[in-house]
C-alpha positions as CSV (number, residue, x, y, z in Angstrom):
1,X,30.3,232.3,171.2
2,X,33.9,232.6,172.4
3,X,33.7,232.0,176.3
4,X,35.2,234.8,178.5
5,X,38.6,234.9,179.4
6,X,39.2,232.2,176.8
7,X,42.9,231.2,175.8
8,X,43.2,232.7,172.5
9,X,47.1,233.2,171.4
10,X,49.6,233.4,169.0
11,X,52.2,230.5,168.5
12,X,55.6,230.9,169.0
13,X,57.6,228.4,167.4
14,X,56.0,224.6,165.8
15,X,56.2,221.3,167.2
16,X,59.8,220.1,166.0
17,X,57.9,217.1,164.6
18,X,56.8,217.0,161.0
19,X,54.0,219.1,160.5
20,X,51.6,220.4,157.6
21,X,50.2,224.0,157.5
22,X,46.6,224.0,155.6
23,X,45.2,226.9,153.4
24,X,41.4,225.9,152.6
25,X,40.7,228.9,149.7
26,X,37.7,230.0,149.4
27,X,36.7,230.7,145.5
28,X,34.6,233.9,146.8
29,X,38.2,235.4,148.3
30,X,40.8,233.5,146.1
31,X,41.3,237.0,143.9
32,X,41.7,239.0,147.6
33,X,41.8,238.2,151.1
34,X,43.3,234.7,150.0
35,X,45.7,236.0,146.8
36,X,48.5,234.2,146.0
37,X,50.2,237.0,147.4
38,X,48.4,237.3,150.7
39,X,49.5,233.2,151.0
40,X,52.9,234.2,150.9
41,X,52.9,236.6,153.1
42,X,51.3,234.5,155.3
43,X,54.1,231.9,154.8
44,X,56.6,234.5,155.5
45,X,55.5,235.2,159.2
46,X,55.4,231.7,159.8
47,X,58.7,230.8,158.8
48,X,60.2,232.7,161.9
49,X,57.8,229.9,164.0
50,X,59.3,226.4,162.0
51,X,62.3,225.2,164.9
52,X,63.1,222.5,161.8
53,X,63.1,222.4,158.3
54,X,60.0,219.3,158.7
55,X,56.9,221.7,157.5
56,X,55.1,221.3,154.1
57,X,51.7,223.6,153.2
58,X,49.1,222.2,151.6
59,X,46.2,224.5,149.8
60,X,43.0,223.0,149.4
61,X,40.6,224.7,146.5
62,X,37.2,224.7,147.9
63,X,35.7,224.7,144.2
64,X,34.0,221.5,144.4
65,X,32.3,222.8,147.2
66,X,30.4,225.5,145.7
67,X,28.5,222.7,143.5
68,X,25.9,222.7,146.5
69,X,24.9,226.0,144.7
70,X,24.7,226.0,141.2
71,X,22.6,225.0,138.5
72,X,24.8,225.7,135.7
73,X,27.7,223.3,136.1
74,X,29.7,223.3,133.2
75,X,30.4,227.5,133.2
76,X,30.9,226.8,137.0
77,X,33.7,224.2,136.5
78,X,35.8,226.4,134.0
79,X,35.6,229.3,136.1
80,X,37.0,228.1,138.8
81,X,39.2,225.4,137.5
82,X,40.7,228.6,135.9
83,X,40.8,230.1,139.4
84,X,42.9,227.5,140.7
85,X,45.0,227.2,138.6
86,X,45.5,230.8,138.0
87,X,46.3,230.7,142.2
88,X,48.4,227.9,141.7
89,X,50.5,229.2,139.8
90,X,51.0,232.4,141.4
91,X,52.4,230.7,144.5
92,X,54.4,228.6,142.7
93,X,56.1,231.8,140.8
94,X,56.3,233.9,144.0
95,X,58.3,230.5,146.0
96,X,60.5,230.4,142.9
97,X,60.6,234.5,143.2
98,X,61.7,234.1,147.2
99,X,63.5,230.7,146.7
100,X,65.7,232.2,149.5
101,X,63.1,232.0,151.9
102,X,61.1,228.9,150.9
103,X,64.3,226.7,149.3
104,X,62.2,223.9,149.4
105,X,59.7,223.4,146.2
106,X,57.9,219.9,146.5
107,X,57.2,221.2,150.6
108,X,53.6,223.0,148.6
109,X,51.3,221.0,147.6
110,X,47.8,222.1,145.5
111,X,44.6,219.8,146.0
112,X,41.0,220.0,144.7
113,X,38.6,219.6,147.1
114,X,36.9,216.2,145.5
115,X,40.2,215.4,146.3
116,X,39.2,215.3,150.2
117,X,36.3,212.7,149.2
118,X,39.0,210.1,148.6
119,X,41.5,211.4,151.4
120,X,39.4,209.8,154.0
121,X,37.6,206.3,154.0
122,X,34.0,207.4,153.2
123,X,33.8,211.3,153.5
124,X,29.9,210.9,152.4
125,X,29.2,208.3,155.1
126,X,31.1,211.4,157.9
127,X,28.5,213.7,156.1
128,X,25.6,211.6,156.5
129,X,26.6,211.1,160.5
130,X,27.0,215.0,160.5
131,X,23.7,215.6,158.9
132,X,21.9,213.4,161.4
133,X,23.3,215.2,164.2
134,X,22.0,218.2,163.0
135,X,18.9,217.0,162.2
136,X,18.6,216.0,166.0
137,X,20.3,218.6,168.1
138,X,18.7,222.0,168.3
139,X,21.6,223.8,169.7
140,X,23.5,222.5,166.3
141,X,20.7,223.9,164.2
142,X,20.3,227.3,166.3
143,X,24.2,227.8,165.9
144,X,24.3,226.7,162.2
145,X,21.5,229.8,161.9
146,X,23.3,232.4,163.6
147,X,26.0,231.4,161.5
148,X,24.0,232.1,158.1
149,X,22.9,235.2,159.6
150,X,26.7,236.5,160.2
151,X,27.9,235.7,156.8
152,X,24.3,237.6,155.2
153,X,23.0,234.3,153.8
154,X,19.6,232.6,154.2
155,X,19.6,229.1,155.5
156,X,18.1,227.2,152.8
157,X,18.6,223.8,152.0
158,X,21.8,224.3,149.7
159,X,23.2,226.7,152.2
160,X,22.9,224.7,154.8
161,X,24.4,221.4,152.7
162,X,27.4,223.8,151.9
163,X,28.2,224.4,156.0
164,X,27.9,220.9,156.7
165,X,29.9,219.8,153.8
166,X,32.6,222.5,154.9
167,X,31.9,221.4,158.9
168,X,32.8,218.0,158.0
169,X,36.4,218.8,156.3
170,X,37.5,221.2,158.8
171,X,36.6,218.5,161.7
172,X,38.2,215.5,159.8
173,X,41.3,217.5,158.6
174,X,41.9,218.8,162.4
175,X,41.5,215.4,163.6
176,X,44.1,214.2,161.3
177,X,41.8,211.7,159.7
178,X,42.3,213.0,156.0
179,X,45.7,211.7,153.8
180,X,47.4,215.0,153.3
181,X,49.4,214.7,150.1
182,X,52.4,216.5,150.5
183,X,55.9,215.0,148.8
184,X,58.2,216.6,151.0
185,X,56.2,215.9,153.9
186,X,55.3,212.1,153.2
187,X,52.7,211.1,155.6
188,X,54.8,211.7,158.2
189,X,52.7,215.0,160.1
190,X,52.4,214.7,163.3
191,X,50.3,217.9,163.4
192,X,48.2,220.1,161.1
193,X,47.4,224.0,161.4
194,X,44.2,225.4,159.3
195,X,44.7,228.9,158.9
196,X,42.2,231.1,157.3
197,X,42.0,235.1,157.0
198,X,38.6,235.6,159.8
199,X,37.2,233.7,162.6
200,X,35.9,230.1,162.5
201,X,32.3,229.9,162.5
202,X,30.2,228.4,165.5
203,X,28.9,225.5,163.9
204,X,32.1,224.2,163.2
205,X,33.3,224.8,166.7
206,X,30.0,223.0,168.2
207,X,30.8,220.1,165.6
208,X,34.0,219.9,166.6
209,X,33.2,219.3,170.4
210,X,30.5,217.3,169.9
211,X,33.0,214.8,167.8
212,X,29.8,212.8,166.1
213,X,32.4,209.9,164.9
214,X,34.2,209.9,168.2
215,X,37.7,210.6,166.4
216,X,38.6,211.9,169.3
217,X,42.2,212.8,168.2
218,X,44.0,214.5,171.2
219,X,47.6,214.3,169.1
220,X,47.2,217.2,167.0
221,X,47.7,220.3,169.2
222,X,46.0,222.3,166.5
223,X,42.7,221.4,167.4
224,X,41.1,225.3,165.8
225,X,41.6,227.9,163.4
226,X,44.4,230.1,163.0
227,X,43.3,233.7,162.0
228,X,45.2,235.1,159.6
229,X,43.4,238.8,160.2
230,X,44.3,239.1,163.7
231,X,47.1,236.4,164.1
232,X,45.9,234.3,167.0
233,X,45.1,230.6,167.0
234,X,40.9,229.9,168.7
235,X,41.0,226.5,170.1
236,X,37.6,225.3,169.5
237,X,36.9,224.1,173.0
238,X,37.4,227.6,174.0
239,X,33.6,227.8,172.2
240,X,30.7,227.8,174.5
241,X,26.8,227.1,173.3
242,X,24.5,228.4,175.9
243,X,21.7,229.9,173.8
């Protein structure tokens, strides 16, 4: 839960450092809430925040995320290769349509989200210290249910492999512990923004705070979700777990 009185805000300009601006989509709102048009527009109101031409945005296709789900693999794998690609394009033709704006076409990059396993140095070993933190921690669990319960699902065992799997990029990303590949960029960020159209969910927050691989990365200032829907940034120490 968001504590009272807690600093929620909108940012004014970027860091005139390098930066990187992350779109995780989400297959379930790729066709709506995260278009290739809604992307854009998104990129348009933050252009008027960049003090220097030093920002690339990366979108991240959660597709290989959904394989914590289902059975049928191969129908799964078109689809939303399909998807992707289909997305991909679209903000690749509407840069190129507002090429005036954006100028700068190798500052977007596209990546798959198996993509993130081999972006960090063992993203199943950061799972496997995740898992075992909520296997231990009842707050975790209790959050990690009411979580379930917002979004309608039950917390079954594949659910509940899906929000830890998701947990772990989010806190890895935000910590600046996953290779971001980005060619006008060029591994020089020295921050990284997630933005996503809602609010982040708790167990991500709690995760966060409870920093399981003490990462502990105090350089990125971005350390939360920006919400597209409502335009303010949540820090995620501005999360409090007394349940």
């Amino acid at each position: 839960m968001i504590k009272e009185n807690a600093k929620i805000y909108d940012i004014n300009k970027f860091p005139k450092d390098w930066g990187i601006i992350v779109f995780p989509i989400s297959m379930s709102r790729i066709a709506n809430a995260q278009s290739p048009e809604e992307c854009i527009k998104a990129l348009g109101f933050f252009l008027e925040k960049i003090q220097t031409n030093r920002v690339g945005a990366n979108f991240v296709y959660s597709e290989g995320l959904y394989m914590n789900f289902e059975e049928k693999a191969y129908e799964t794998k078109n689809k939303f290769a399909q998807d992707s690609i289909s997305h991909m394009q679209g903000v690749r033709n509407l840069v190129a349509k507002n090429h005036w704006r954006f100028q700068i076409d190798h500052a977007f990059s596209f990546q798959a989200w198996f993509q993130m396993y081999l972006a960090y140095k063992d993203f199943i070993s950061a799972m496997k210290t995740v898992r075992a933190l909520y296997d231990n921690d009842v707050t975790f669990q209790k959050v990690v249910e009411l979580d379930a319960r917002s979004v309608g699902r039950l917390l079954d065992e594949k659910q509940l492999n899906f929000f830890l799997e998701e947990f772990t990029f989010t806190y890895l990303l935000i910590n600046r512990e996953l290779r971001l590949s980005n060619e006008f960029v060029n591994d020089r960020e020295q921050w990284v923004l997630e933005v996503y159209p809602g609010k982040p969910l708790l167990g991500q927050a709690y995760l966060v705070q409870q920093d399981p691989l003490k990462i502990n990365d105090d350089s990125n200032p971005y350390k939360g979700q920006y919400n597209l829907l409502t335009n303010k940034f949540i820090p995620y120490s501005e999360f409090g777990f007394e349940l």
